[in-house]
Structure formats: structure tokens, C-alpha cells
N, C-alpha and C positions, 0 to 999 in steps of 0.2 A: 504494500500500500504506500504511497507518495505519501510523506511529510510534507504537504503543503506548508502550514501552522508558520513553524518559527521562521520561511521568509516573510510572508505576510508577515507576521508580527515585527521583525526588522523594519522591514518598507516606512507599517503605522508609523514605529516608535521615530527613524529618522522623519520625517513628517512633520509630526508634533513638535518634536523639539527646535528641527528648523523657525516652527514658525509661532515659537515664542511657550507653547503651551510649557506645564510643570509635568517633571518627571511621576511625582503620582497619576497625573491625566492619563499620559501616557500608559503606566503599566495596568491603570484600570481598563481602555482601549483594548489593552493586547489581549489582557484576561477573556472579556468577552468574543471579541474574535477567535481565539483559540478553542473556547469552548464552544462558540458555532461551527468552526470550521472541523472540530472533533465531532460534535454531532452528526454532522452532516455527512461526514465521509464514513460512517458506522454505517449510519441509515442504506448509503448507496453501495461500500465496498466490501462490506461483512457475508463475504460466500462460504466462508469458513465455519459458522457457527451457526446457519441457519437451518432452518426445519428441513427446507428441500434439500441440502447437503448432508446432513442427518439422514433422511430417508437414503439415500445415494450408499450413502458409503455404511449403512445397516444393512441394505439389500447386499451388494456386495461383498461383504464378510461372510453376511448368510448364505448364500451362492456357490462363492468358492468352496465355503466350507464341505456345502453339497456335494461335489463334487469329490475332494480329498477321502472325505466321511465312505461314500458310493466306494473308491477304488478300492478301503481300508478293509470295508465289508466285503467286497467281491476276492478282494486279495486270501483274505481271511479262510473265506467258505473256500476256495479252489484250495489251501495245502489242508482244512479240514478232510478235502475226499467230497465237498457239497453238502455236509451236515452243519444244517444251518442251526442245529443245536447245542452243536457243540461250544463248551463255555464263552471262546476269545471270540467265537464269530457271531455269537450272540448280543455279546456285548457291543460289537462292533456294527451290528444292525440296528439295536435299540439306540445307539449313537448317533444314525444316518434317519431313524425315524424321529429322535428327538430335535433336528434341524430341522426337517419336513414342516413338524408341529408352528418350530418358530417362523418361520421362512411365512405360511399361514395364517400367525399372529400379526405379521408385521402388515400383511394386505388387509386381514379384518380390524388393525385399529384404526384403518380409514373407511373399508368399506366392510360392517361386519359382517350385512347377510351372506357375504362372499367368503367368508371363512373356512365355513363347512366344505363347500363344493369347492374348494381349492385345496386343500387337504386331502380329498378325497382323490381327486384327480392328480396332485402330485405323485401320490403313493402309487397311483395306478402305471406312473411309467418309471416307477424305479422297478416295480412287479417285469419290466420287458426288458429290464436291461437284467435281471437274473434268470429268466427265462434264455436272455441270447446265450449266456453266460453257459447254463448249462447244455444247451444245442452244441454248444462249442468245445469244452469241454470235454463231450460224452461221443462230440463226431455225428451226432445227428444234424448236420446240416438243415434238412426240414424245419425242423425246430428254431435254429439259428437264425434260417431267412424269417422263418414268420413273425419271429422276436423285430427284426428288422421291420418288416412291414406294419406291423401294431404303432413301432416308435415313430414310422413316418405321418401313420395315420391321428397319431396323438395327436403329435406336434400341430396340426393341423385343426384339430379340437380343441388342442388346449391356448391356439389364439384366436377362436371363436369367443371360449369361456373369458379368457382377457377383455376380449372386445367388448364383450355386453357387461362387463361392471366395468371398465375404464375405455369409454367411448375415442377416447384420444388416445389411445393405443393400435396402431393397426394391426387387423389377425395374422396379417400375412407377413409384417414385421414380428411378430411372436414366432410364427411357423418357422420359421426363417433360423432365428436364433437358437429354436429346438432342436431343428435339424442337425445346426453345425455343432449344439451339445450331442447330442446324439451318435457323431459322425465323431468327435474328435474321442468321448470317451469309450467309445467303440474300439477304436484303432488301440488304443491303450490296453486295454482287456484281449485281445488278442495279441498283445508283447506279452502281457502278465501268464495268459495262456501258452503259451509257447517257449518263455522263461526267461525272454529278452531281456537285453540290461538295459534296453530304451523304456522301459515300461515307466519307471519314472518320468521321465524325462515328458513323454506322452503324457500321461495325467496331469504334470503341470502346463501343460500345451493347452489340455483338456478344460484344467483351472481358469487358464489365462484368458479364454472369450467368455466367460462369465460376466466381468464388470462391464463390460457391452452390454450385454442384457438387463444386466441390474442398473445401467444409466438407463437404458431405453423406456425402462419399467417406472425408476422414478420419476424421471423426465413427464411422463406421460399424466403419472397421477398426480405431479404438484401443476400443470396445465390443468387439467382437470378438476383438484380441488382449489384452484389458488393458493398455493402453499409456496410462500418467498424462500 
């Protein structure tokens, strides 16, 4: 942010004194102008601490986290054998659904009747990404593609479901975004499967278009609600 302040307040004070006034005039002067000129540049330059930047960089953490959480699970279940009971991977699912919940929170403290059905729908495509998982996996291919085909058809549902509670969100800007989550954390889960030492490196690939999303998403709803 530009420190405007203390030249304006030089400029005032040589001014004044030029032109006879007392140096209390003067530093009364500056006082007030500094604290207009503080005002005023909070009101207009403060992107840092505002609601909409809040929402931004909430969605975002929640996101990426998605994401890490997703591989941690999947990583998890594939050296389990796919027993998703088994202690470390269980923990590690209740982990990846305790983010869901939040992620759900964070859209119902704006819009809440939207809570529920976004919940519901989240959960339902993390359900295709361990479907593809175990298609892949196990060598059933069938299984694999159709996990595949579910995700494309989500994704395409689940920016309808955006659209009709946040009208300044477009579906096909959602679909869009789903896909390339879909696409990149795909690619990652077939290193992991396979045994690749890129498998990291992919999941943070994976991570990394999330805050795309999570700007587009709040971008969308502070348009929508008015939120500075």
C-alpha cells in the first residue's frame, strides 16, 4: 500500500509555515489529514482482510486440502490390499470426509439451504474416484472406464447444482474445473498405482488447480452476495 500520509503532511506543514501560520496550526493540519488520508486508503486498499479475501483463501485451504486428504486415503486403502477398514485407512477417510463436511459448511454459511445437497453431492464423487481406484487396481478396466465416465458426468451436474444457488457462477465454468480435478488427480493415482516416484509430485500438480477453483467459486459468491 502507498504511504501517501507523510508527503502530504510535509507539502501542509511547509505551506503553513511559509505563510506565517504557528507550528501548532500546522501539526493540528497534518493530524487531520493523516487520519483522513489513513481512512480512506483502508476503506479503498484493504484486500487483505476483507470478507471476500477471507472467503478466497478459506475455500482454498479447504480444497487443496481435498485433495492431499483424497490421495492420503487412496494411498492408504491400495498398501491396505482395498480394506477400507483397516485402522490407518480408516482414519484416513474419516479425515477426507471431515473436509467434505467443512468445505459444505463454508457454502451453507452463505447459502444454507445449499448445504445439505452439496454434501451430498460432494461425497458422491469422491465415491468414483475409489471406484476408478479399485477398477485399476484389480485390472478390471470396465470398472475403471465407468468410474471415469460417472466423474465426467458429475462434473457436469455438479455445475448445474452450483449454478442454481450461485447464479453468477457459470455450470460450464464448474464442469470445467471438475474435469481438470478429475483429470489431474487421476493421473496421480495411476503413478501411486503403479508405484511411481512421480506420484507425489502429480498430487501436488493435482493440489495446485484447486485455488483456480476456489477463486472462481468465491469470486462468484461475493458478486452475488455483495460481499467487499
Amino acid at each position: 500500500m502507498k504511504k501517501a500520509t507523510p508527503l502530504v503532511g510535509a507539502a501542509l506543514a511547509a505551506t503553513l509555515l511559509l505563510s506565517g501560520c504557528s507550528m501548532g496550526a500546522a501539526s493540528d493540519s497534518m493530524s487531520k489529514s493523516a487520519d483522513k488520508a489513513t481512512s480512506s486508503s483502508a476503506a479503498v486498499m484493504d484486500t487483505v482482510n476483507s470478507d471476500g479475501a477471507g472467503l478466497r483463501a478459506g475455500l482454498t485451504a479447504l480444497f487443496s486440502d481435498h485433495v492431499y486428504l483424497a490421495g492420503a486415503a487412496i494411498h492408504s486403502a491400495l498398501a491396505a490390499g482395498g480394506d477400507l477398514t483397516e485402522a490407518k485407512t480408516a482414519g484416513a477417510v474419516a479425515a477426507l470426509d471431515a473436509n467434505s463436511v467443512e468445505i459444505a459448511a463454508a457454502v451453507g454459511s452463505v447459502y444454507p439451504d445449499a448445504e445439505e445437497p452439496f454434501l451430498e453431492s460432494w461425497r458422491e464423487h469422491i465415491g468414483f474416484f475409489v471406484n476408478y481406484t479399485i477398477g485399476k487396481a484389480t485390472g478390471d478396466q470396465a470398472g475403471a472406464d465407468a468410474a471415469v465416465a460417472d466423474l465426467t458426468e458429475y462434473a457436469a451436474s455438479f455445475g448445474e447444482l452450483l449454478n442454481s444457488v450461485v447464479p453468477t457462477l457459470p455450470a460450464d465454468a464448474v464442469e470445467e474445473a471438475l474435469g481438470m480435478h478429475a483429470t489431474t488427480l487421476i493421473a496421480a493415482i495411476d503413478a501411486d498405482i503403479a508405484g511411481s516416484p512421480d506420484y507425489y509430485t502429480l498430487l501436488k500438480d493435482a493440489a495446485g488447480h484447486m485455488p483456480m477453483t476456489a477463486t472462481a467459486i468465491a469470486g462468484a459468491i461475493a458478486e452475488d452476495q455483495n460481499i467487499e
